[in-house]
Phi, psi and omega in degrees: 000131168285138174299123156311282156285135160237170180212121189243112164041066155302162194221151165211105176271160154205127164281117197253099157078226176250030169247157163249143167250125203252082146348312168208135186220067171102054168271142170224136173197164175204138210246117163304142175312068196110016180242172168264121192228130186259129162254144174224176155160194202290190189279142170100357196272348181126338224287303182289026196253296166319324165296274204332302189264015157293312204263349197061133249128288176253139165279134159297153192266317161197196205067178189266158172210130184239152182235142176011056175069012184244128176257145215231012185254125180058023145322153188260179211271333182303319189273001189238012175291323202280340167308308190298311159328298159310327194220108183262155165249162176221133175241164181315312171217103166310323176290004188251281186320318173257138161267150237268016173284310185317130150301180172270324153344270186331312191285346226227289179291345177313307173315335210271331170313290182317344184225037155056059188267144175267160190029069161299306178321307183288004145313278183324311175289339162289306183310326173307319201285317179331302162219056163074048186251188172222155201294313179319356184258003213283316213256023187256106211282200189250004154288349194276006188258160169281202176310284180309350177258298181295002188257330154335310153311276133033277211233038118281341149320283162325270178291019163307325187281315253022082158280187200238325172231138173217142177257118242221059193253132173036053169290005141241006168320329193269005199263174127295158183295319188279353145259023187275307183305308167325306209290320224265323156322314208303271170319314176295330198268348174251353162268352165260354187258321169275353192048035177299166152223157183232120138235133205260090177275168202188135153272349199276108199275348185279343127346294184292304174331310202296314191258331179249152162292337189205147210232154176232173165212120204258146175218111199028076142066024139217145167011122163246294168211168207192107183200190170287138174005286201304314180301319154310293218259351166285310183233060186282140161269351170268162177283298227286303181295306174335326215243330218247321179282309192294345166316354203264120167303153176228152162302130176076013182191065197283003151307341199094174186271357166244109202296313178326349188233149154222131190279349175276349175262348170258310197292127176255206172251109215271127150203168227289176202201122162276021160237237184304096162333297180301009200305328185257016170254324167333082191283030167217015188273161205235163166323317169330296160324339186286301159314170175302152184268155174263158168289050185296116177297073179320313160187135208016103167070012155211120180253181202198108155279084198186137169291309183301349177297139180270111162200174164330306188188175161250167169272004174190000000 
């Protein structure tokens, strides 16, 4: 099957002063045709720097980025209107994403002008029903909303164009747990009734678990790791998703699945490294580490940038 998305060794640089900061740095990854695929790490690891320039949002400094094998990297934004139309973003705190001058009528038709769609209203009135809003609510700006309701405003937004992908960062951060649970029912029941695909970033790991098959995990802007969902955060090949899982409480396992890490005794002071970013956080490195690291296959389709992974064989 062809990937809907590819991301081929993406690079996103900034220049701080006389330094560069390399924000996402030779992320590759591809996203199937309905599925969910969840990024997490910490704040600072690239992961909405990485949405951005999924959605173009951001020019990549380099690597490639394809919408159905047509590469779409460094377009001018007149040649990325039918990309943008397909691959939507939904964000975090709506009231910064929408503007707050606008009825929710404005916010909502706007996409649809803008790409000359025909019978908007009546658009407008599906997309309402789509995700459980009520029309009374058309002329109403959007402080005048709770939460859940403007994150709702948001991703009506989003699908009105019938996009093909929507990017998804940290689309209940602004919520309660009990309307964390609404949005994300909310997202499952429009990705089988539309056949959406989702990547979904998140620091929240228990969030991904709930929702994606499959996780990639970023740590200063590059891959540590990346398989299916259950195989990442059960059996992680990396130190760092170790380090990252034992923070979740569990019942009966306040360590986490490795007893050996406690996260409050690895998170440090990050400094820099020509091999494994992690190196100096690391309570298990070896001289090994100081080089680049290899790309170890733990096992079928879940791969680990970390010498310590246990696997078959490597991928490179």
């Amino acid at each position: 099957m062809t990937p809907l998305i590819e991301v081929r060794e993406l690079r996103k640089d900034y220049r701080r002063g006389g330094e560069v900061l390399h924000a996402v740095d030779g992320i590759s990854l591809a996203l199937m045709p309905g599925e969910s695929v969840g990024v997490i790490g910490e704040s600072g690891s690239g992961k909405s720097t990485l949405a951005r320039c999924i959605t173009g949002l951001e020019r990549p400094t380099g690597g490639r980025l394809l919408f159905r094998n047509r590469d779409v990297t460094g377009r001018s934004d007149r040649a990325l209107r039918w990309f943008r139309r397909a691959v939507q973003p939904v964000f975090q705190d709506p009231l910064t994403a929408l503007n707050p001058r606008w009825t929710i009528r404005q916010l909502i038709l706007e996409p649809l002008k803008i790409h000359g769609e025909e019978d908007a209203e009546r658009r407008l009135h599906d997309v309402l029903e789509d995700v459980g809003l009520s029309d009374q609510l058309l002329r109403r700006r959007p402080r005048d909303l709770s939460g859940g309701e403007r994150q709702r405003v948001a991703i009506a937004r989003a699908i009105v164009l019938r996009p093909s992908v929507l990017v998804l960062d940290e689309p209940t951060a602004s919520v309660d747990m009990s309307m964390r649970r609404a949005l994300l029912a909310l997202l499952r029941r429009l990705q089988a009734e539309h056949g959406l695909t989702y990547l979904y970033i998140s620091h929240d790991i228990r969030t991904v678990e709930e929702t994606c098959g499959r996780t990639v995990v970023m740590y200063r802007g590059r891959m540590a790791e990346e398989g299916p969902t259950a195989a990442v955060l059960n059996s992680p090949g990396h130190v760092y998703t170790r380090v990252l899982v034992s923070a979740i409480p569990r019942i009966g396992n306040a360590t986490g699945h490795d007893g050996r890490l406690r996260t409050r005794s690895v998170i440090g002071q990050d400094l820099s490294s020509s091999g494994c970013l992690f190196v100096e956080r690391c309570p298990l490195a070896l001289p090994e580490c100081a080089a680049p690291p290899p790309v170890v296959e733990v096992r079928p389709g879940h791969r680990a940038a970390c010498v310590l992974a246990e696997s078959k064989g490597s991928s490179r």
